[in-house]
N, C-alpha and C positions, 0 to 999 in steps of 0.2 A: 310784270312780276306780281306775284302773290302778297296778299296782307303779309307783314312781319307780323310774330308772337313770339317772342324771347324770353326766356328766364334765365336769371344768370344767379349762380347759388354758389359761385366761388369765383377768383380772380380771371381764371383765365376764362369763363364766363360771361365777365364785366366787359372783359376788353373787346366781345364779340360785339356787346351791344355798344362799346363805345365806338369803334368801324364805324358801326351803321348811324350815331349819333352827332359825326365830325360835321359840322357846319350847321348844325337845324338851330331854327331862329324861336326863340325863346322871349315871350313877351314875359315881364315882369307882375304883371297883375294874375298871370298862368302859374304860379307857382307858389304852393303849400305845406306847412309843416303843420301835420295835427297831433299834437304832442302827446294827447292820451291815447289814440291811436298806435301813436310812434310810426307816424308815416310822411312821408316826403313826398310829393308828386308834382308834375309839372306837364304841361300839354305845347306843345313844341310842333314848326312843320320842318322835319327834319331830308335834306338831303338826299335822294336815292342815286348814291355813284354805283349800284348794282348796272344803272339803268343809265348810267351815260355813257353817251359814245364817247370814246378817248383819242379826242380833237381839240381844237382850237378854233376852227372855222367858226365866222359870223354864222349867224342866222339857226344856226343847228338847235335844237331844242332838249330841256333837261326835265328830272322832274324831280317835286319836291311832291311828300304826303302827310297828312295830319298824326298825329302818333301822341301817343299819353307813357309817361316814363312814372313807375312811382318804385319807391324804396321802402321796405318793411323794416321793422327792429331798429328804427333811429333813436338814438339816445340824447340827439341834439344838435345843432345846425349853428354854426357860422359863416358869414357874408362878409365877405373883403374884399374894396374896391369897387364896389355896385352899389351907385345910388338910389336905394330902396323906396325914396320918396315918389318915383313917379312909374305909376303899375303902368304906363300906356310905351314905358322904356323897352327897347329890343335888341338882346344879348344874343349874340352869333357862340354859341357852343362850340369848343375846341377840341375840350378831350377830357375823360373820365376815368380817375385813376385812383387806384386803392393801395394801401398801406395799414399791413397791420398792425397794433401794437402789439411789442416784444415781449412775451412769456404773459400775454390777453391773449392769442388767438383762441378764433375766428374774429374776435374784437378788433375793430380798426377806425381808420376813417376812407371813406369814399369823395372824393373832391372834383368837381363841376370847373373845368376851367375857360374862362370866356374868353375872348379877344377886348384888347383895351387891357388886359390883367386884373380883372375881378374873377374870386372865388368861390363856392358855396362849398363847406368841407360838415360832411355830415359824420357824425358821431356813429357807429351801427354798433350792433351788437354781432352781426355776422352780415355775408353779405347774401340781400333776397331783395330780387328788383326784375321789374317785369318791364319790357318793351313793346308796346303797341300798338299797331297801325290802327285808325280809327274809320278811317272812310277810302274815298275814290282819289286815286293820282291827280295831279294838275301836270300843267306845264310850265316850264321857265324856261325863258331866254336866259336867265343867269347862272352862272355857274363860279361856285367860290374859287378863290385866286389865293394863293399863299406867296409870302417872300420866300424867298430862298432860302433865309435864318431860319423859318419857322420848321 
């Protein structure tokens, strides 16, 4: 499969790139808010279920790729539930989800939700976020596993 390059400039946008963001693993010390900026960024290897086969068998192989996520127009970032003291921590990404506020649009928040129930809910002004594959595929024997609840 070809590098990803997403732009997402509105909700139903977001949710493309959140697809392709279900499961990629997020190290803690990978992730930035530069506040004069107003940008949000994080480097992640995220998931390619384009590229898995839809099995269960031992041995079959999956792949994961390097990718950089960043957010434009942030007005400000909350963390709930994520122990921010140890950058070397690795947060499995769930799902990406927007809400705007009521008679603000395009203004809302965009929220990062992890496994374990930590949160990153970013403040925007609208929503501009780009997805980016960075380099060459690997391979993994692993492949994420959900409960049934989830």
């Amino acid at each position: 499969m070809p590098d990803l390059k997403l732009l997402a400039l509105d909700a139903e946008d977001l949710g493309v790139l959140a697809i392709q963001l279900q499961d990629a693993i997020v190290q803690m010390g990978e992730m930035a808010y530069v506040e004069r900026e107003k940008r949000f960024a994080l480097l992640c290897n995220r998931f390619d279920a384009a590229d898995a086969p839809q099995t269960k068998r031992r041995g079959v192989e999956f792949t994961r790729r390097r990718a950089g996520l960043r957010f434009e127009r942030v007005l400000g970032v909350k963390v709930s539930g994520i122990d921010r003291t140890n950058s070397k921590r690795f947060l499995v990404l769930l799902s990406v989800m927007y809400e705007s506020l009521v008679g603000q649009e395009p203004e809302g928040h965009i929220t990062l939700v992890f496994a374990g129930g930590g949160a990153i809910r970013l403040h925007v002004e609208c929503i501009e976020a780009e997805l980016k594959d960075l380099g060459a595929a690997w391979r993994t024997s692993r492949k994420p596993a959900h409960d049934q609840g989830e």
